[in-house]
gemmi code that builds the backbone of each chain (N, CA, C; Angstrom):
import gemmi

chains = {
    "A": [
        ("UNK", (11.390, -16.853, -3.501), (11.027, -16.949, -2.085), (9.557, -16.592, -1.920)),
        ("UNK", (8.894, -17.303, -0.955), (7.296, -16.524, -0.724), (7.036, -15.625, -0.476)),
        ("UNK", (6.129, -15.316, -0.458), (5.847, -13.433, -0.690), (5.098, -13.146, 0.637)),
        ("UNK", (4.304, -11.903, 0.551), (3.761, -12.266, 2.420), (2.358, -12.800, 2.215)),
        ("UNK", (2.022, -13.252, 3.104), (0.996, -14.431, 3.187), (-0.267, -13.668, 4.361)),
        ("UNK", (-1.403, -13.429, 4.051), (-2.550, -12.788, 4.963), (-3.423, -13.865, 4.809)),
        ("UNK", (-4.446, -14.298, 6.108), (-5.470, -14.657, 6.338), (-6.005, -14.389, 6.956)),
        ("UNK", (-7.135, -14.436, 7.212), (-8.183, -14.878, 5.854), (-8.108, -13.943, 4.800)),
        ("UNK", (-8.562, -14.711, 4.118), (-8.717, -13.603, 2.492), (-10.308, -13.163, 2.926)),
        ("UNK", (-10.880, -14.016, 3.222), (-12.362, -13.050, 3.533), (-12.905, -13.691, 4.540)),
        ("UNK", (-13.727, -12.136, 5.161), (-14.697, -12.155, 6.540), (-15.480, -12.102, 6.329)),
        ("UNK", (-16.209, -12.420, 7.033), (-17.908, -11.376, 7.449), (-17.879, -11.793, 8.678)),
        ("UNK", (-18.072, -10.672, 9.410), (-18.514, -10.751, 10.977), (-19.982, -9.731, 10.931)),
        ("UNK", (-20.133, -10.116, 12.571), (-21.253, -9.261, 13.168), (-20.695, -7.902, 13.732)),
        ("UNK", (-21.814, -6.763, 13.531), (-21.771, -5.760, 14.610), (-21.161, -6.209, 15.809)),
        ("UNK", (-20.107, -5.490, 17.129), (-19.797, -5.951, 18.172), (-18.689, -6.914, 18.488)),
        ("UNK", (-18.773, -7.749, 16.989), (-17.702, -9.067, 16.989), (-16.248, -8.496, 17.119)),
        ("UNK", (-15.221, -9.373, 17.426), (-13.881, -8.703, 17.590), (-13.385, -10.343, 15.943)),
        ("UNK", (-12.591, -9.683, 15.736), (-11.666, -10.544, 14.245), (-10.155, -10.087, 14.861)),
        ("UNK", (-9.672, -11.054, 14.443), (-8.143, -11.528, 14.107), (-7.669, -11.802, 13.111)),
        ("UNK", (-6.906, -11.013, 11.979), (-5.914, -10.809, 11.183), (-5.121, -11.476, 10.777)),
        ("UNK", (-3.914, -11.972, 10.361), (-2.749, -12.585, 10.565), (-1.992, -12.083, 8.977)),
        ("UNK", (-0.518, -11.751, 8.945), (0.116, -11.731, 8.577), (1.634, -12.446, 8.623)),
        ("UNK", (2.256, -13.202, 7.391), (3.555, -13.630, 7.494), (4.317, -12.732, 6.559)),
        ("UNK", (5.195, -12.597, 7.155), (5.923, -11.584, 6.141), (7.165, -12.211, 5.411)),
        ("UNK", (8.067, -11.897, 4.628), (8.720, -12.262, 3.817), (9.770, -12.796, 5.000)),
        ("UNK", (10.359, -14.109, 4.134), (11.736, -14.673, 5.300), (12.704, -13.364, 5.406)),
        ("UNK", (12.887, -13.413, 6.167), (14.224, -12.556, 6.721), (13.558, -10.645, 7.157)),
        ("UNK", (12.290, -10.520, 6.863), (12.114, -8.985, 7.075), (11.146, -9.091, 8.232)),
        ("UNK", (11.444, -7.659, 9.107), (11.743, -7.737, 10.238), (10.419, -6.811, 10.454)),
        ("UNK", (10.188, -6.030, 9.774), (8.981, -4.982, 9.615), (7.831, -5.277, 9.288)),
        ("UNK", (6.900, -5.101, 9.960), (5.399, -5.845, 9.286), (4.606, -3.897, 9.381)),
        ("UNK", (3.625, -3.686, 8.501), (2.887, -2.792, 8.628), (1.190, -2.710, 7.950)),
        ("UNK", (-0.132, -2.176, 8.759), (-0.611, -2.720, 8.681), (-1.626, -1.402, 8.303)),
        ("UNK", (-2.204, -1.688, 7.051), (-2.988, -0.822, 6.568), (-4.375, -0.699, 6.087)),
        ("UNK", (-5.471, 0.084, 6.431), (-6.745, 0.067, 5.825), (-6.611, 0.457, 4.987)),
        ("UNK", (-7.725, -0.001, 3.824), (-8.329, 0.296, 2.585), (-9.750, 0.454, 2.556)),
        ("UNK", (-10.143, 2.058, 2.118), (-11.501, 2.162, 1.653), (-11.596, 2.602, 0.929)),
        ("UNK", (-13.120, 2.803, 0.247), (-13.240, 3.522, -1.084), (-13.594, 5.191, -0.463)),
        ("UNK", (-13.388, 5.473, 0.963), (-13.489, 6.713, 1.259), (-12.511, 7.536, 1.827)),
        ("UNK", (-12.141, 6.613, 2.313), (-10.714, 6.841, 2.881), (-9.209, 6.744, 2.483)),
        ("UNK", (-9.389, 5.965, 1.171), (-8.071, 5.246, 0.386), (-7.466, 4.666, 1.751)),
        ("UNK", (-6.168, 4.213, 1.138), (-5.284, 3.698, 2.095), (-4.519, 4.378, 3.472)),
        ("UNK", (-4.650, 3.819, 4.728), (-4.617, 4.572, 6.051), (-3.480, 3.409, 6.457)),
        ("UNK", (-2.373, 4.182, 6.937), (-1.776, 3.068, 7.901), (-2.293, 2.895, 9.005)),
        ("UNK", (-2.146, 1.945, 9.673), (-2.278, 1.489, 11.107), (-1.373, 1.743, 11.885)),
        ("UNK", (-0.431, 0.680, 12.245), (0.919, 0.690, 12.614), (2.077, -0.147, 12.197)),
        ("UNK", (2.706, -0.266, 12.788), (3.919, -0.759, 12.565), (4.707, -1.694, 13.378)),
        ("UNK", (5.094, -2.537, 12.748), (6.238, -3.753, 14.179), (6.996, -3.925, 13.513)),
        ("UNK", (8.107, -3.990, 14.646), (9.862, -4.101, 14.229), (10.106, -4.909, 15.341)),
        ("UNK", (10.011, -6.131, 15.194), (11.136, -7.004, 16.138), (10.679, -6.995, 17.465)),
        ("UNK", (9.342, -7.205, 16.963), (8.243, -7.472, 18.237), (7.693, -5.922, 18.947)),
        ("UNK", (8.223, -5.168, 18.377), (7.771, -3.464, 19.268), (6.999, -2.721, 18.362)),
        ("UNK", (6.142, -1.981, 18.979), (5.305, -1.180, 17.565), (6.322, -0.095, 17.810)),
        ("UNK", (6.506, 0.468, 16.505), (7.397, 1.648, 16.570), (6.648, 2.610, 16.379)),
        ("UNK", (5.344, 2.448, 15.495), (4.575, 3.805, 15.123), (2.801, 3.709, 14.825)),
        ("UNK", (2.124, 4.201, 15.288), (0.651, 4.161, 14.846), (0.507, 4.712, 14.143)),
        ("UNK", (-0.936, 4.520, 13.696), (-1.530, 5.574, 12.914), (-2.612, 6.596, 13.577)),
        ("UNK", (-3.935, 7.175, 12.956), (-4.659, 7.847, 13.768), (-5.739, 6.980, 13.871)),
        ("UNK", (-5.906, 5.700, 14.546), (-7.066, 4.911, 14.318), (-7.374, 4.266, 16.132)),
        ("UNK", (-8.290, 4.258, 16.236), (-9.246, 3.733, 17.776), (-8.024, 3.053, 18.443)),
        ("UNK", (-8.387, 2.668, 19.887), (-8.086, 2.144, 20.586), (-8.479, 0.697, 20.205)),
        ("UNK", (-9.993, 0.275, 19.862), (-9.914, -0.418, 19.176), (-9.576, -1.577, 18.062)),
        ("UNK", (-8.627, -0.669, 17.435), (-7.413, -1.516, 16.566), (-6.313, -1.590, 17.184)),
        ("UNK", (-5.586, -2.904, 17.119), (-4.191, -3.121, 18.207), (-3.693, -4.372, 17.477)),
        ("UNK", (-2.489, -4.712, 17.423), (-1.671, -5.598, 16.986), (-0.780, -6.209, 17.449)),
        ("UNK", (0.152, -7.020, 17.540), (1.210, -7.703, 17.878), (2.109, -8.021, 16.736)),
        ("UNK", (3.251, -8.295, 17.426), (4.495, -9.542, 16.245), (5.106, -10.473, 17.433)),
        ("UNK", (5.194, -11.241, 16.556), (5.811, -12.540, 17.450), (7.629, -12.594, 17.247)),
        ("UNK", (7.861, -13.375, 17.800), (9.816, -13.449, 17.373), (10.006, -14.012, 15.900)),
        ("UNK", (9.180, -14.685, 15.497), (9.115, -15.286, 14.233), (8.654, -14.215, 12.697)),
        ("UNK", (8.293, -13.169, 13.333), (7.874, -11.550, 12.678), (6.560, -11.362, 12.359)),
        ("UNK", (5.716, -12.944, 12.498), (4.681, -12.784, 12.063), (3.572, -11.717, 12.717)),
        ("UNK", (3.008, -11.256, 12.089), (2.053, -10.207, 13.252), (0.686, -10.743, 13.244)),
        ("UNK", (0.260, -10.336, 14.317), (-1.848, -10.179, 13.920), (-2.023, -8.425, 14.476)),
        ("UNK", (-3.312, -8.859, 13.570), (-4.285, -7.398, 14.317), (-5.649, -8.109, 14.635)),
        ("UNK", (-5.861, -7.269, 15.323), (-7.298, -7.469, 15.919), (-8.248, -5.940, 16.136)),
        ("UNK", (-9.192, -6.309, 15.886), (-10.060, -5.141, 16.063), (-11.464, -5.802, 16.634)),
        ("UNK", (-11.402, -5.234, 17.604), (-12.627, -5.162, 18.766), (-14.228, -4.594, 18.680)),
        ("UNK", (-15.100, -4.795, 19.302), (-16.056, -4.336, 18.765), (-16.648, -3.923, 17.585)),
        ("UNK", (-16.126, -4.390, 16.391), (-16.401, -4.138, 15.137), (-17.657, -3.133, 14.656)),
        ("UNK", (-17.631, -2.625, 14.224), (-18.575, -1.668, 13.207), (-18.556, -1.579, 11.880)),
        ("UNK", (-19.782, -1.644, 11.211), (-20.103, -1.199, 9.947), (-19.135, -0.774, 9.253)),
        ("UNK", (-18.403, 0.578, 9.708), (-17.620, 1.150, 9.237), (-15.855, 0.562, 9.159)),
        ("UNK", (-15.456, -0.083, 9.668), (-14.465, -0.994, 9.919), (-14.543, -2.121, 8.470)),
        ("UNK", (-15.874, -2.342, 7.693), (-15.756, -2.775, 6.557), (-14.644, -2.222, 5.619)),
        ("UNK", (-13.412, -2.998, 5.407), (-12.207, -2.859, 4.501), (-11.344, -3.452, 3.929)),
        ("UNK", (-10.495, -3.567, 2.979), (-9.442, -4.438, 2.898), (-8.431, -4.132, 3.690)),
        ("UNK", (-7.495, -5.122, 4.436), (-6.630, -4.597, 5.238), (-5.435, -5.670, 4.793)),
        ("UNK", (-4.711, -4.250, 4.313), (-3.410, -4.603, 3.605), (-2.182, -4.731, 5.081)),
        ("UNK", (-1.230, -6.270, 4.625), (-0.111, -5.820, 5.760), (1.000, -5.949, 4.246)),
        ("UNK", (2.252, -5.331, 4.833), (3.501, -4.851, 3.921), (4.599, -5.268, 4.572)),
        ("UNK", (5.745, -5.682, 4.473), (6.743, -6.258, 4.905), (8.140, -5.443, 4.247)),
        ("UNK", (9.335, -5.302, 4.903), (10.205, -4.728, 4.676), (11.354, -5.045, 5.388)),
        ("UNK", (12.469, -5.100, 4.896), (13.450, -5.522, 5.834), (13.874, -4.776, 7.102)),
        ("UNK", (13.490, -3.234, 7.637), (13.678, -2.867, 8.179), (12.727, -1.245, 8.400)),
        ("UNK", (12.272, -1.698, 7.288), (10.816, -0.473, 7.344), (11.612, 1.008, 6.595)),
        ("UNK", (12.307, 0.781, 6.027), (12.512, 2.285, 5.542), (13.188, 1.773, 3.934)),
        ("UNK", (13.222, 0.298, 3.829), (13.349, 0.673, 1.863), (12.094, -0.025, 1.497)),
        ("UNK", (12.016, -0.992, 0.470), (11.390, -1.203, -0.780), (10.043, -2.010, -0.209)),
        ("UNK", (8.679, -1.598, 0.534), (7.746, -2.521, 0.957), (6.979, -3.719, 0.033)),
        ("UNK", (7.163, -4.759, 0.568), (6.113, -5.835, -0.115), (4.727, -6.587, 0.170)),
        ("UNK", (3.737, -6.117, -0.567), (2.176, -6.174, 0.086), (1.857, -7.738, 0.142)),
        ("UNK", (1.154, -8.000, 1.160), (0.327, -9.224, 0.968), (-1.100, -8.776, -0.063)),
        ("UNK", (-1.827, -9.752, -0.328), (-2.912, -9.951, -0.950), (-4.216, -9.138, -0.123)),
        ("UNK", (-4.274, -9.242, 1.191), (-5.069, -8.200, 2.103), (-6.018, -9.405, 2.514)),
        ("UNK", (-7.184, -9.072, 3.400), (-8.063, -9.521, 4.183), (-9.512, -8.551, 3.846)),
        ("UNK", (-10.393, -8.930, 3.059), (-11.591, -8.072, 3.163), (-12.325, -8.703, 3.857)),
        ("UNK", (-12.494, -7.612, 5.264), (-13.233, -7.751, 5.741), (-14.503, -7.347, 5.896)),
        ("UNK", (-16.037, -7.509, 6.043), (-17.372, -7.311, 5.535), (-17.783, -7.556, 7.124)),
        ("UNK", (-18.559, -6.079, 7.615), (-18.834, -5.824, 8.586), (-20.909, -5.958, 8.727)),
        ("UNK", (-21.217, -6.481, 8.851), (-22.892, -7.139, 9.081), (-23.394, -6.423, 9.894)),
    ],
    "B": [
        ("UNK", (1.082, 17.224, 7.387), (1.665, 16.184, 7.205), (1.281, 17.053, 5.514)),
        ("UNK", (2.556, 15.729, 5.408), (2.899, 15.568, 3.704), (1.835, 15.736, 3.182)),
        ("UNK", (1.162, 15.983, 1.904), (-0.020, 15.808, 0.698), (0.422, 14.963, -0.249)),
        ("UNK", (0.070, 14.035, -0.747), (0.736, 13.458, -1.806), (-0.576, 13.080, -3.070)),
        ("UNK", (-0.600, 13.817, -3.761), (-1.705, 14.161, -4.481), (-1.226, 13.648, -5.939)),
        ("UNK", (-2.190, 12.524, -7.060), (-1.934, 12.441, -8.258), (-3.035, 12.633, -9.130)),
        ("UNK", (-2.239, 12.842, -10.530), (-3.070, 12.967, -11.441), (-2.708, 12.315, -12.659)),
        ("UNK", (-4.059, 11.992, -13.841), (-4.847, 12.186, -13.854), (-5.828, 11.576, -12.565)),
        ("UNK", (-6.747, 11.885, -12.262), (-7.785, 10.307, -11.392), (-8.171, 9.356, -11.732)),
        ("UNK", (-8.832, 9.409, -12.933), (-8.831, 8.332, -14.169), (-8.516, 8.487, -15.380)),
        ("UNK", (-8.629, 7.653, -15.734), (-7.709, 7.731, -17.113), (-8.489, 6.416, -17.912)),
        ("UNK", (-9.085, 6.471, -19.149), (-8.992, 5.644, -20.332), (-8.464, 5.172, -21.114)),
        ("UNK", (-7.988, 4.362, -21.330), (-6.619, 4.005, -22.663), (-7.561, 3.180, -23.864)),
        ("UNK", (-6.541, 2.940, -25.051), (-7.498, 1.888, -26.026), (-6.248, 1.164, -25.559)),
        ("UNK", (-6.076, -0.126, -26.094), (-5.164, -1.094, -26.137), (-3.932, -0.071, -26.877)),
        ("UNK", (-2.424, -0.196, -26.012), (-1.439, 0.409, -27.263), (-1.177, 1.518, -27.001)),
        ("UNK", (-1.810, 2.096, -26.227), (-1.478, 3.662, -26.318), (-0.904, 3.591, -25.283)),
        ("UNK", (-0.101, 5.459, -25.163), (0.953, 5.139, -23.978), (0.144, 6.380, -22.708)),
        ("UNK", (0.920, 6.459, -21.685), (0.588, 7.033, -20.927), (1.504, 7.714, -20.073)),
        ("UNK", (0.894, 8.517, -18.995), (1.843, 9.217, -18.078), (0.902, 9.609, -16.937)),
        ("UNK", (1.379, 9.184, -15.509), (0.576, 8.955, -14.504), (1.912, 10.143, -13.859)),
        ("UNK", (1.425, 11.461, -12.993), (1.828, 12.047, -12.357), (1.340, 11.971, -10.998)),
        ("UNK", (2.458, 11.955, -9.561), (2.990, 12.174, -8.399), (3.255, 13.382, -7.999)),
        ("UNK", (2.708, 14.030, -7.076), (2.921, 15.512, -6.737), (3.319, 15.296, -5.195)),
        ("UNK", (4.168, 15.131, -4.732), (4.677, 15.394, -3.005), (4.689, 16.638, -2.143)),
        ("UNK", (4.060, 17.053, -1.324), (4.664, 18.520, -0.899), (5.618, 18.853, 0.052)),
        ("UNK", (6.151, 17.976, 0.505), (7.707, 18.104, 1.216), (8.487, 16.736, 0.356)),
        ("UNK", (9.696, 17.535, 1.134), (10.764, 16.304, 0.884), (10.888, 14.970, 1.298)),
        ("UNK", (10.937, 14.163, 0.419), (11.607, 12.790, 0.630), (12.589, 12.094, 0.523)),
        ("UNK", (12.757, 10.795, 1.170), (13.985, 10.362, 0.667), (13.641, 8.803, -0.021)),
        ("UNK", (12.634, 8.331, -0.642), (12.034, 7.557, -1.455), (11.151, 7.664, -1.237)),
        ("UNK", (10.409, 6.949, -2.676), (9.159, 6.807, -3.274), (8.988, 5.818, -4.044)),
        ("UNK", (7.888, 5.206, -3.940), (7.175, 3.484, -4.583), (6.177, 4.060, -5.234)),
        ("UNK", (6.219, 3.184, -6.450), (4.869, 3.022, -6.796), (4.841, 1.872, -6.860)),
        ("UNK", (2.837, 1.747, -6.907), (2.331, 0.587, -6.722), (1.334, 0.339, -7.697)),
        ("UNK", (0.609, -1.332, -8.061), (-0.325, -0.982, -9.113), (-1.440, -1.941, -8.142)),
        ("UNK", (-2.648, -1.821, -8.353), (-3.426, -2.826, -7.626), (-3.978, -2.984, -8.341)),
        ("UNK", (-4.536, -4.120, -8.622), (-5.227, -5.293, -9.332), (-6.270, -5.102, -9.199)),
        ("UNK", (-7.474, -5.669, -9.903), (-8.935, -5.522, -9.576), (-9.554, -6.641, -8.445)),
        ("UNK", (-8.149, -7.576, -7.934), (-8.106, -7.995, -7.156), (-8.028, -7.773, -5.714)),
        ("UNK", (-7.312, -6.758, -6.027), (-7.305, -5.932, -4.312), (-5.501, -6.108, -4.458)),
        ("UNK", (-5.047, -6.729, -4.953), (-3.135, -7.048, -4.747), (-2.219, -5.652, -5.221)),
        ("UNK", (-1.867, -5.625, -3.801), (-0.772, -4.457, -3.930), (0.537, -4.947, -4.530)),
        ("UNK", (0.856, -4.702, -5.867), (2.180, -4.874, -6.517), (3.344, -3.805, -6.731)),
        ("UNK", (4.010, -3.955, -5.893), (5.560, -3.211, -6.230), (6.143, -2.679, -7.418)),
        ("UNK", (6.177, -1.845, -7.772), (6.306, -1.527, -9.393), (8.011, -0.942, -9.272)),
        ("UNK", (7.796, -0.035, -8.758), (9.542, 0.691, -8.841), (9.588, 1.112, -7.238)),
        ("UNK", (10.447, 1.550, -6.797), (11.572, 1.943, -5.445), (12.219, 2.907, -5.987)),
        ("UNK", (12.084, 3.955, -6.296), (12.406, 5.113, -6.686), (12.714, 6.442, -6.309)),
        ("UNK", (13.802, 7.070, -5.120), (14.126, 7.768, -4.847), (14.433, 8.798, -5.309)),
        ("UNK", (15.017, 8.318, -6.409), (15.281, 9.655, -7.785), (15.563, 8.796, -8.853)),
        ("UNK", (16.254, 9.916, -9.798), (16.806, 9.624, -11.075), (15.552, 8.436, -11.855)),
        ("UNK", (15.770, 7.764, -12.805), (14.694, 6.657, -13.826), (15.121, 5.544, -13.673)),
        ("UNK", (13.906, 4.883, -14.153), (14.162, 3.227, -13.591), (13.510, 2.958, -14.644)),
        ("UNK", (13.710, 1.509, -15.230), (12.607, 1.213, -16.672), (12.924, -0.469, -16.125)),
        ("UNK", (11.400, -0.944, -16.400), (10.877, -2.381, -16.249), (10.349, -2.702, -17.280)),
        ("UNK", (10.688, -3.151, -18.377), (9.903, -3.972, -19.624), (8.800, -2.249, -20.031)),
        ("UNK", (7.509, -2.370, -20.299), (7.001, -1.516, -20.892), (6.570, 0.107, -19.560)),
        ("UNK", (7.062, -0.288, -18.497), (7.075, 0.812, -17.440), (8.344, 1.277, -16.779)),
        ("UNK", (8.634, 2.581, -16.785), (9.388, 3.452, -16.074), (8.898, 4.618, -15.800)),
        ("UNK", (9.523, 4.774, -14.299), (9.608, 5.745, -13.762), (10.537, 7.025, -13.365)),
        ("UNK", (10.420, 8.356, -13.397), (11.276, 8.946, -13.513), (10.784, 10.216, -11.593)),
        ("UNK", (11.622, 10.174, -11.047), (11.290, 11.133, -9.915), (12.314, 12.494, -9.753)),
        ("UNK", (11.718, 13.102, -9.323), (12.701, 14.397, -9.421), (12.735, 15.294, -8.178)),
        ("UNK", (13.124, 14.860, -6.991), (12.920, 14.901, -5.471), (13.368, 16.864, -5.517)),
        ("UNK", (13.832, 16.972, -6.202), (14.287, 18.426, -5.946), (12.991, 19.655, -6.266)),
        ("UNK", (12.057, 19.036, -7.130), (11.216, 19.319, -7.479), (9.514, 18.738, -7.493)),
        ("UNK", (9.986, 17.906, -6.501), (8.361, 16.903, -5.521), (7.684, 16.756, -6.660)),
        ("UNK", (8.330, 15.975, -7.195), (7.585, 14.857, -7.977), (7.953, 13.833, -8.989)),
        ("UNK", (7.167, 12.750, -9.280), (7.544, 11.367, -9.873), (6.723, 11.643, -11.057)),
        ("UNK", (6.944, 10.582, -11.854), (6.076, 9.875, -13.425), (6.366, 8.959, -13.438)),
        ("UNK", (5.617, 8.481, -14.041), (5.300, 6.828, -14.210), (4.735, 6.577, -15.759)),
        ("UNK", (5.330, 6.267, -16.637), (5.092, 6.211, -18.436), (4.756, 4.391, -18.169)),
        ("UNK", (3.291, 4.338, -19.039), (3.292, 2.881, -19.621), (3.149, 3.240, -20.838)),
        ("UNK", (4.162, 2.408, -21.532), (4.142, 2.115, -22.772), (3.372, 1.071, -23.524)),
        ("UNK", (2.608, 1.149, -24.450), (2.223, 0.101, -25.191), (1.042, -0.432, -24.233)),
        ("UNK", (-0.174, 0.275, -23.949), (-0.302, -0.681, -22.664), (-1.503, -1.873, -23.408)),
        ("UNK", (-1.446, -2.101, -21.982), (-2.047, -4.241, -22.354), (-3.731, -3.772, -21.421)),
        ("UNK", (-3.994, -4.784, -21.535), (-5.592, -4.861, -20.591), (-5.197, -4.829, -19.424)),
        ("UNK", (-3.802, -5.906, -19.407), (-4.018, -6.549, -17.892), (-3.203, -5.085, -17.055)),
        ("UNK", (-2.675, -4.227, -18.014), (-2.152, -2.830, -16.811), (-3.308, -1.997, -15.991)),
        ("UNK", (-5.161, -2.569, -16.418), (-5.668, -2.436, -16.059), (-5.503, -2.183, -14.638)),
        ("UNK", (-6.293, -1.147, -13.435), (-5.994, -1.051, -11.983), (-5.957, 0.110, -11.781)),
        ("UNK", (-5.581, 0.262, -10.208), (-4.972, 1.780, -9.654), (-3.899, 2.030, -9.917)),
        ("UNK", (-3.159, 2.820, -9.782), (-1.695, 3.226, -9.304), (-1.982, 4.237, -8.408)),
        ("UNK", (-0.814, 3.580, -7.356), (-0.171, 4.469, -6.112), (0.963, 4.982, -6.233)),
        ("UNK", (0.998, 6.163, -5.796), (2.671, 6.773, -5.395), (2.461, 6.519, -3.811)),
        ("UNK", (3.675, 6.485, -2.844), (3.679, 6.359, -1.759), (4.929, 7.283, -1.345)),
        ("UNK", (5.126, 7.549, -0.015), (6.286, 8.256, 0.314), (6.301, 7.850, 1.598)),
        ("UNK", (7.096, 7.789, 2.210), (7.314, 7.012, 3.791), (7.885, 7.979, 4.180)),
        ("UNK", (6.878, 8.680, 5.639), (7.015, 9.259, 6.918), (7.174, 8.692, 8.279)),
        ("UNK", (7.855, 9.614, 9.342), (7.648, 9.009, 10.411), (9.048, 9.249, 11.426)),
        ("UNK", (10.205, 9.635, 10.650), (11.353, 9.489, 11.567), (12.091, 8.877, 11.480)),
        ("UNK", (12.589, 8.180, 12.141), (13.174, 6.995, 12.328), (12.646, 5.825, 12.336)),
        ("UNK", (11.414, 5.580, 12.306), (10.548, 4.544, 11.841), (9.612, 5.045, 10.427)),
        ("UNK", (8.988, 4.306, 9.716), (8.474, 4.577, 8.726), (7.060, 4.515, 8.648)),
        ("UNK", (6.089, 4.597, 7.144), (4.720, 4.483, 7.140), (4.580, 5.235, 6.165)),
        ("UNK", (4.178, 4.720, 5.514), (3.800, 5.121, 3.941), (2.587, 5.756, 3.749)),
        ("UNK", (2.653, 6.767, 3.273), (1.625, 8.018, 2.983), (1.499, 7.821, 1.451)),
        ("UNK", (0.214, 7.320, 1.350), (-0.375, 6.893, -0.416), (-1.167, 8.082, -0.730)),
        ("UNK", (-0.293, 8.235, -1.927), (-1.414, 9.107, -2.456), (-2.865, 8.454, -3.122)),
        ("UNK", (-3.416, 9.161, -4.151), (-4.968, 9.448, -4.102), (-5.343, 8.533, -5.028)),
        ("UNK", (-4.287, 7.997, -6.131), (-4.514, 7.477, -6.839), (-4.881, 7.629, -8.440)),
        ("UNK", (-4.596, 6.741, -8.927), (-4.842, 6.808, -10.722), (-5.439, 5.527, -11.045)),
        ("UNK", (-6.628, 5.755, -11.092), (-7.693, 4.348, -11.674), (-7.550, 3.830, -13.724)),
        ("UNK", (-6.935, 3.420, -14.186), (-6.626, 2.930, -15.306), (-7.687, 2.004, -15.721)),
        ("UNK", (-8.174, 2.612, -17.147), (-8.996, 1.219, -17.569), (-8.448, 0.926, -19.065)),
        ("UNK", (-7.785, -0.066, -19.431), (-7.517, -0.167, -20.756), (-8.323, -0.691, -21.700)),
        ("UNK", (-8.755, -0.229, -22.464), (-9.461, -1.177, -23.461), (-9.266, -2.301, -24.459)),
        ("UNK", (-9.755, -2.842, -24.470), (-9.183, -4.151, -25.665), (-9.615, -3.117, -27.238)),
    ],
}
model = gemmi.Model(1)
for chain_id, residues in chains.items():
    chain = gemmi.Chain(chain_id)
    for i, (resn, *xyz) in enumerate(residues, 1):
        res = gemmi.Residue()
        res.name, res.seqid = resn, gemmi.SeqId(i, " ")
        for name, pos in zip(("N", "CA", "C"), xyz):
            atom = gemmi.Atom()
            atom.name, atom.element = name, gemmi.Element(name[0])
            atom.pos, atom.b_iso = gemmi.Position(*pos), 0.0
            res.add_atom(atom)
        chain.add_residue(res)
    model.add_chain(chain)
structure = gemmi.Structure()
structure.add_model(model)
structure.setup_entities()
């Protein structure tokens, strides 16, 4: 079966710019979750969607915000972009968010 | 919140030799993943490991929840085991979110 699917594989935006995300997650799992990667920070969750509802954040801006659709797919978006917002951003899929997660490939994004 | 701290941080191998990547948790869980990432950036699923050992071709893992903490043995290793390894542990309640630890950077040598 396909595995989860992220695009773009790569950005570059401007200072200020807002980007859009996208994640498909595995057929049948219901959980999408959505995580930064830095080399300073290691890996940070974001949040979480279950069946269109975020169930849980992480500690990150107002700034970062997401959706899921009925189909499970999610996006994120992050607003006003900064320098620091340069990351890979991993999403993970699960059938229900509490067993075995499966990563997409991620989105590096490159902040200008 | 949880700490989930590993060791070594890096690690050198020659081709062949074996290894042992330690997981340190400081509360309780009720599973734990590890993960290996690629020099690609690809997060790969390695074991689902709550307790007791699991063995995959030249990797197993052994966790011991009573005592907060995992291992992870590669045997024989290859180039391509080259990467990080993650331990993870999922917090949160009734909803989840995976708390990665710090990591183990692997370089194998040919």
């Amino acid at each position: 079966k396909a595995g989860v699917t992220q695009t773009p594989r790569y950005l570059i935006k401007t200072r200020g710019q807002q980007v859009t995300l996208s994640c498909s997650p595995i057929s049948g799992h219901r959980s999408v979750s959505w995580y930064q990667q830095t080399p300073g920070q290691g890996l940070q969750f974001l949040f979480e969607y279950f069946s269109e509802t975020q169930r849980n954040k992480g500690n990150f801006p107002g700034r970062f915000s997401g959706r899921q659709f009925s189909n499970s797919r999610s996006e994120m978006n992050v607003s006003t972009l900064e320098l620091g917002d340069s990351a890979l951003y991993l999403c993970a899929s699960s059938l229900a968010g509490s067993e075995g997660y499966t990563f997409g490939s991620g989105t590096r994004l490159t902040v200008v | 919140g949880i700490q989930v701290e590993q060791s070594p941080p890096d690690l050198i191998l020659q081709e062949g030799a074996n290894s042992t990547l330690r997981c340190n948790f400081s509360d309780s869980v009720n599973n734990l993943q590890w993960f290996h990432q690629n020099p690609w950036g690809q997060l790969i699923n390695l074991f689902y490991i709550p307790s007791g050992t699991k063995q995959n071709g030249r990797l197993s893992a052994t966790t011991v929840a009573t005592e907060r903490y995992s291992l992870l043995y590669i045997s024989s290793s290859q180039t391509t085991d080259s990467g990080v390894y993650f331990c993870a542990v999922p917090r949160g309640g009734a909803t989840n979110k995976l708390i990665f630890g710090t990591g183990t950077l692997l370089a194998v040598q040919p």
